[in-house]
C-alpha positions in Angstrom: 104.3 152.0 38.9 102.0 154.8 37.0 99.2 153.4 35.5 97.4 154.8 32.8 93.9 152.6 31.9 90.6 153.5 29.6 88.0 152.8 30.2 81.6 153.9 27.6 77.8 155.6 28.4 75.3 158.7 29.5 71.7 159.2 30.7 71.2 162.4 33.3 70.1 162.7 36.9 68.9 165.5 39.1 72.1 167.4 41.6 70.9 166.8 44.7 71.9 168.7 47.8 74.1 166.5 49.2 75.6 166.7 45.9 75.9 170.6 46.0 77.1 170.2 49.4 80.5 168.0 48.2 81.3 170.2 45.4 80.5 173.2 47.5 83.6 171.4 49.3 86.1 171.7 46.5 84.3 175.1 44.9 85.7 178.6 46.5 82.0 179.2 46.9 78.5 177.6 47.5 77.5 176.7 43.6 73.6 176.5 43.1 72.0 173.8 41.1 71.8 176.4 37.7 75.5 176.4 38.0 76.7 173.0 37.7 76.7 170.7 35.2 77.3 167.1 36.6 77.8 163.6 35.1 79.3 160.4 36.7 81.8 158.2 34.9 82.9 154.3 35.3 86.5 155.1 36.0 88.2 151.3 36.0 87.5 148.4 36.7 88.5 144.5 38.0 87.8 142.6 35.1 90.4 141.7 32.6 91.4 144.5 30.0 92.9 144.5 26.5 96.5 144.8 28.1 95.8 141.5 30.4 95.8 143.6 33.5 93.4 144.3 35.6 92.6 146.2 39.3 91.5 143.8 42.0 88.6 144.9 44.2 90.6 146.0 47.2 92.7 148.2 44.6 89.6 149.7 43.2 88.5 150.5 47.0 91.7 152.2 47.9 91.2 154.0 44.7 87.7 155.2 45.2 89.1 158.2 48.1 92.1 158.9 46.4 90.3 160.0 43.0 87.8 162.1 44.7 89.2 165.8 44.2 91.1 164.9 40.7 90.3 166.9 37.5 89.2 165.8 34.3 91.5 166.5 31.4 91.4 165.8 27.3 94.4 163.1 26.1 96.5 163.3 29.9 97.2 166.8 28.9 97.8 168.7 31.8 97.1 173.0 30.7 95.0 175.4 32.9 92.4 175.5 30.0 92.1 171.5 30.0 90.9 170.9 33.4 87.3 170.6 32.1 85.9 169.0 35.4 86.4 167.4 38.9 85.6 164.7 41.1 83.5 165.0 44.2 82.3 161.5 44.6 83.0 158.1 44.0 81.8 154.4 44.9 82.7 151.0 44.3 79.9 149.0 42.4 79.1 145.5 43.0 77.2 143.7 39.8 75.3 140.9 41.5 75.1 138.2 39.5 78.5 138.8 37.1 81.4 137.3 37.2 84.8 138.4 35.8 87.1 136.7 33.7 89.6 135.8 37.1 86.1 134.2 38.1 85.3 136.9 41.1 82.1 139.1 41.4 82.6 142.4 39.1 82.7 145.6 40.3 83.4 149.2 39.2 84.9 152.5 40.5 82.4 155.3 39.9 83.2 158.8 40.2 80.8 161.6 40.0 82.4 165.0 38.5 80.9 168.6 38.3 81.5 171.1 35.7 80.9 175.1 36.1 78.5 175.7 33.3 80.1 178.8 30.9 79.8 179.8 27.2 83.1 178.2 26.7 82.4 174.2 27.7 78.7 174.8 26.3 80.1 172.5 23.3 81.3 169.7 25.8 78.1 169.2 27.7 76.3 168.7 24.2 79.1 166.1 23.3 79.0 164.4 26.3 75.0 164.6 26.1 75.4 163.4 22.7 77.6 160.2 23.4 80.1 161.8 21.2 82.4 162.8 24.7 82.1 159.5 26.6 85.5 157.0 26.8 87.9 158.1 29.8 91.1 157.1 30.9 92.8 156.9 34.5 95.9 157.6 35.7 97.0 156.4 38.8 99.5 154.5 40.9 99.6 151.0 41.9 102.8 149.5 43.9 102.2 145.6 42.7 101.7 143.8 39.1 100.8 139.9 40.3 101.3 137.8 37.2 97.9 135.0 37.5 100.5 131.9 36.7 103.0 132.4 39.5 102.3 135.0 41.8 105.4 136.8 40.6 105.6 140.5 41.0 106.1 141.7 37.9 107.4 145.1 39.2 110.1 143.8 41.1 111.6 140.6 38.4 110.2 138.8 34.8 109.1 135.7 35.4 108.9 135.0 32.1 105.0 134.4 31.4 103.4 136.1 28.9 100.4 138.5 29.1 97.2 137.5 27.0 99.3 133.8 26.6 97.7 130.4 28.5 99.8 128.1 30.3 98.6 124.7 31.3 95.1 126.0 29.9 95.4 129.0 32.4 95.2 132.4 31.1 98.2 134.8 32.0 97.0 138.4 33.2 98.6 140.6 36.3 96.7 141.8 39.2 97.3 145.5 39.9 97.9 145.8 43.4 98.4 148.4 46.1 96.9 151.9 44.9 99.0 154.6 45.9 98.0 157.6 44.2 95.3 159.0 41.5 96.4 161.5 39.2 93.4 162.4 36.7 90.8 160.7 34.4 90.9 162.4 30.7 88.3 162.0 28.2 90.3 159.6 25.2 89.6 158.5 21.9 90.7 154.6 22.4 89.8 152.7 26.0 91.8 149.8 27.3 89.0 148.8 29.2 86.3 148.1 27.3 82.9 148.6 29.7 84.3 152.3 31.4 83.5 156.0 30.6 80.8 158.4 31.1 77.8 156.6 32.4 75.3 159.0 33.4 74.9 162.8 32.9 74.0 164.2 36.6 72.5 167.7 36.2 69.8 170.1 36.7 67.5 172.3 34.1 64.9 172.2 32.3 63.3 170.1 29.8 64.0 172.7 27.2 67.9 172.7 27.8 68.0 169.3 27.5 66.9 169.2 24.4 68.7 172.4 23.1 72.2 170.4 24.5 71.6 167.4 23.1 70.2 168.5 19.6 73.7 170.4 19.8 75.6 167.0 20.2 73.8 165.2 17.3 73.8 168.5 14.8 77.6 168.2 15.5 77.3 164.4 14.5 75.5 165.1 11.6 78.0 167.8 10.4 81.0 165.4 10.8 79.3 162.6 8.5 78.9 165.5 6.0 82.2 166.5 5.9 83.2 163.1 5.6 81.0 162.4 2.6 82.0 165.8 1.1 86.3 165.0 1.4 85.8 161.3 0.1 84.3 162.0 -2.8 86.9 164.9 -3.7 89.1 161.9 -2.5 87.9 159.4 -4.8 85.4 160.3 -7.3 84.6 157.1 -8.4 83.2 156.6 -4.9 79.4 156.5 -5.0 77.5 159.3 -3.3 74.5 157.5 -2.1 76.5 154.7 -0.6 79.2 156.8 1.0 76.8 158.7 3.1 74.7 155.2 3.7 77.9 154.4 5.5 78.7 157.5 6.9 75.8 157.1 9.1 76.1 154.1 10.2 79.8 155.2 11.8 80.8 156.1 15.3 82.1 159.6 15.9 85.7 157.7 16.0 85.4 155.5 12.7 84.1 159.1 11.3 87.2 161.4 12.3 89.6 158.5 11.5 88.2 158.5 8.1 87.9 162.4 8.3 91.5 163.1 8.0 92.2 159.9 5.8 90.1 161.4 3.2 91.4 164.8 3.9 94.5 163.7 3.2 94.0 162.6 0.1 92.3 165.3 -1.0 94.6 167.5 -0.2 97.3 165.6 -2.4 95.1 165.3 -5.3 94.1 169.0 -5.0 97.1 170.7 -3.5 96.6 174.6 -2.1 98.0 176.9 -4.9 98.7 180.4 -4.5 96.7 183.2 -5.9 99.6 185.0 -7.7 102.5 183.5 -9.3 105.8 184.6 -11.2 106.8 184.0 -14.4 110.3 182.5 -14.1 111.0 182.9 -17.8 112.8 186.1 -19.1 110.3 188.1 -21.6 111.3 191.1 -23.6 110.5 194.1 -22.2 108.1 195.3 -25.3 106.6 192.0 -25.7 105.9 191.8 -22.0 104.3 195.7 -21.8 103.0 195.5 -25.4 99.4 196.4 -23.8 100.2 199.5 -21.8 102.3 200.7 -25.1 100.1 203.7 -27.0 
């Protein structure tokens, strides 16, 4: 059974040598420090998601080798050009202290990814320093869905329980079960599970690029609220200026292009595109129509 789960975050740390040393593993040549570009990302985890399914901790460690290797894509798009990183670590994480939903300890897969830093994912490092790139999705394999009522698998027969309903008081969720592959993780717009995405940006530079990169991400920010305010007043004009762009700011970068092409939209119907030349349909005499050029 494919599985396709989303999972939010992002501080950096320094590449380390051992970490050079893994990617050097999956690279066609040793990469130095100036090179990369690395962050590390909560792939999944075993607490209870918004589709009432969740990965139990022996799934999440059969996952954790299986993901190491596996590229990073935009919307599970596979293209040459949207491979945008790779995975050359991963862990399980135990929270001490927190307990899931199911009432076991929680834990999370992490997995630490590399990018080759070029001109052309300069953008994308700004994003994801700028929080604006940070919920991912999974795609994997799992053999078993375990429905919490019964103990049905839910792969093989419908036994007739409900996801998200309660039953006796109990709440009905299945247990994924039995990893068998990992495809990808892809940078999304919506998660499924809530807590996972880019937790930490891994890298290596100076205090100067940091700042340049994440100035980037927020100047892109900063641009999308104006465009926003800009297209929902040419929207509505009735809408108050002031107040618009109070609220613009207070938006994520979702809530922002959501409302982006809403309001673009709109403006585009109340002011359609017209072309610069037109013809005159109507028949006009030939000497009223040239009376101008006439001596």
């Amino acid at each position: 059974m494919r599985i396709v789960k989303e999972a939010v975050g992002g501080e950096h740390t320094a590449v380390t040598a051992q970490d050079l040393e893994l990617i050097g593993a999956l690279a066609r040549r040793p990469l130095g420090a100036e090179e990369v570009y690395t962050f590390s990302v909560r792939l999944c985890d075993n607490e209870i998601d918004r589709d009432f399914e969740r990965f139990t901790l022996q799934t999440l460690e059969k996952l954790a080798p299986l993901f190491v290797g596996k590229a990073g894509i935009f919307d599970h798009q596979w293209s040459a050009r949207g491979q945008a990183a790779r995975i050359y670590r991963t862990e399980v994480v135990r929270e001490a202290g927190q307990v899931t939903r199911a009432g076991d300890g929680y834990a999370w897969l992490k997995g630490y990814a590399y990018m080759v830093r070029t001109e052309s994912n300069r953008d994308l490092i700004a994003e994801i320093e700028g929080g604006i790139k940070k919920e991912v999705s999974v795609g994997c394999a799992v053999e078993h869905a375990i429905c919490s009522v019964c103990g049905c698998d839910r792969t093989q027969t419908d036994c007739g329980h409900e996801k998200g309903q309660e039953y006796g008081g109990q709440l009905c969720w299945a247990d994924l079960e039995g990893a068998g592959d990992a495809y990808e993780f892809s940078f999304v717009a919506v998660p499924a599970q809530p807590a996972a995405g880019v937790v930490k940006g891994a890298r290596r530079g100076t205090s100067g690029q940091l700042e340049e990169e994440a100035a980037l991400g927020r100047k892109y920010l900063e641009n999308l609220r104006g465009e926003v305010v800009r297209l929902a007043l040419l929207a509505d004009r009735e809408l108050d200026g002031r107040a618009m762009k109070s609220l613009a700011g207070k938006l994520s970068h979702q809530e922002l292009e959501e409302l982006r092409r809403s309001y673009a939209r709109q403006a585009g119907e109340r002011f359609p595109l017209r072309t610069q030349l037109s013809y005159e349909t109507k028949h006009v005499p030939f000497d009223e129509e040239n009376r101008a050029f006439l001596g």
